[in-house]
N, C-alpha and C positions, 0 to 999 in steps of 0.2 A: 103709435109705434107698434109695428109688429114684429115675430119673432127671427124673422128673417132680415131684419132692419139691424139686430143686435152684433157686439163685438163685443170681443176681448180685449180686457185692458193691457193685460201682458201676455206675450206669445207664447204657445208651447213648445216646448223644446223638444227636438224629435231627434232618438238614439243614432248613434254615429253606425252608418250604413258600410259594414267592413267587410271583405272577405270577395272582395270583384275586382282582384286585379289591380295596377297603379300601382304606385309609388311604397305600399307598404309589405310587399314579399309576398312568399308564394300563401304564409297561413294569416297573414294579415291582421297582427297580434291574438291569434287564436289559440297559438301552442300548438303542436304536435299532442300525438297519440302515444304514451307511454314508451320511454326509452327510446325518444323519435321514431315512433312507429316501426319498432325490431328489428326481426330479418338480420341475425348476425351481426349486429351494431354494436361495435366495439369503444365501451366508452373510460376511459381511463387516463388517471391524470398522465402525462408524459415523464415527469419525475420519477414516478414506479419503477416505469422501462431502463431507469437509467439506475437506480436501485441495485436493479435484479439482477444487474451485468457484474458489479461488485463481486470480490470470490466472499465467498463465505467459508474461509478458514475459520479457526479457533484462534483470538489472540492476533486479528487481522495486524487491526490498528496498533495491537501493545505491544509488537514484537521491536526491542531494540536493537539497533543497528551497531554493528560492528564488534560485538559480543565475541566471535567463534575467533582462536587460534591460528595463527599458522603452525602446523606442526611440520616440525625437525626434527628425522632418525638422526640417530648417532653416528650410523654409517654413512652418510655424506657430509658430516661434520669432518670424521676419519678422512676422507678420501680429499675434502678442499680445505683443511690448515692442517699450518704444521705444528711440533710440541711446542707449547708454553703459548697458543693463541687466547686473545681476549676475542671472546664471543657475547656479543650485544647483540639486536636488531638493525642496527645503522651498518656494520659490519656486515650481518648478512645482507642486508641489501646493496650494498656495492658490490657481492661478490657473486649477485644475481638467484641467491638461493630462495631468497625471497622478497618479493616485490611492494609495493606503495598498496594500502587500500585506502581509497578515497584520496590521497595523496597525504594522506597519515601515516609516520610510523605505526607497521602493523604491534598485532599481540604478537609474542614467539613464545611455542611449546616445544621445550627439547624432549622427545620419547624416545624410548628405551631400545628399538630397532636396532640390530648391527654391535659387534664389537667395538672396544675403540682401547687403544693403548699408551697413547699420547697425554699429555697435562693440558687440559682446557680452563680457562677463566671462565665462568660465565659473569653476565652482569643484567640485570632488567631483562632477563627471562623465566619464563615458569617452566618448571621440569618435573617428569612422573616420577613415582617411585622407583620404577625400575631404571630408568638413565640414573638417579641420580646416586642409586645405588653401584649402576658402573664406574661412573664419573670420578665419586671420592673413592671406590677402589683405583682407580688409576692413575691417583693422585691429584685430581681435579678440583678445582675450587667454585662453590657459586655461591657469591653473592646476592 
């Protein structure tokens, strides 16, 4: 037997030949070159962009809905009833002074605007110090 007579029992395995094109893309599991090779490469998750569109007030998220008044001068109170009217919120809104928010009876603020001479009822309204300092001088009642 000579040297050239000889084999191997089991084959050698020769490394997977990659990076020629076919079936496996342009780097042929090779990777890219750092931040896929640059040049303005803009890599960011998509969620970010939709982040950053959000406002950024104070108190975005906590701000409670339906908090603020309608306010009501005294002087269109004067001018749409007459003496001795019962003045609620259901009231004014049939008489168009003030309207549905959300299709909720609103809040109602009676202030202090305007004379008034007449006897008002109030009832389930909130009123400043100054109306309501007009109101019981002119013999007005709020409940």
């Amino acid at each position: 037997m000579q040297i050239h007579q000889l084999k191997n029992s089991s084959r050698s395995k020769t490394g997977k030949r990659i990076g020629r094109g076919g079936k496996r893309g342009t780097y042929s599991g090779r990777g890219g070159k750092g931040q896929t090779a640059r040049a303005g490469r803009n890599f960011r998750p998509i969620i970010r962009e939709v982040l950053k569109r959000y406002p950024k007030l104070r108190g975005h998220r906590n701000r409670a809905a339906g908090l603020t008044a309608f306010a009501v001068n005294l002087a269109i109170l004067e001018a749409g009833f007459e003496n001795g009217a019962a003045i609620d919120p259901r009231i004014l809104i049939e008489k168009g002074i003030v309207r549905r928010a959300g299709g909720k009876t609103p809040r109602v603020k009676i202030l202090g605007r305007g004379e008034i001479s007449k006897k008002f009822n109030f009832a389930g309204c909130e009123v400043s110090a100054s109306a309501k300092k007009k109101i019981e001088s002119a013999g007005g009642i709020i409940k």
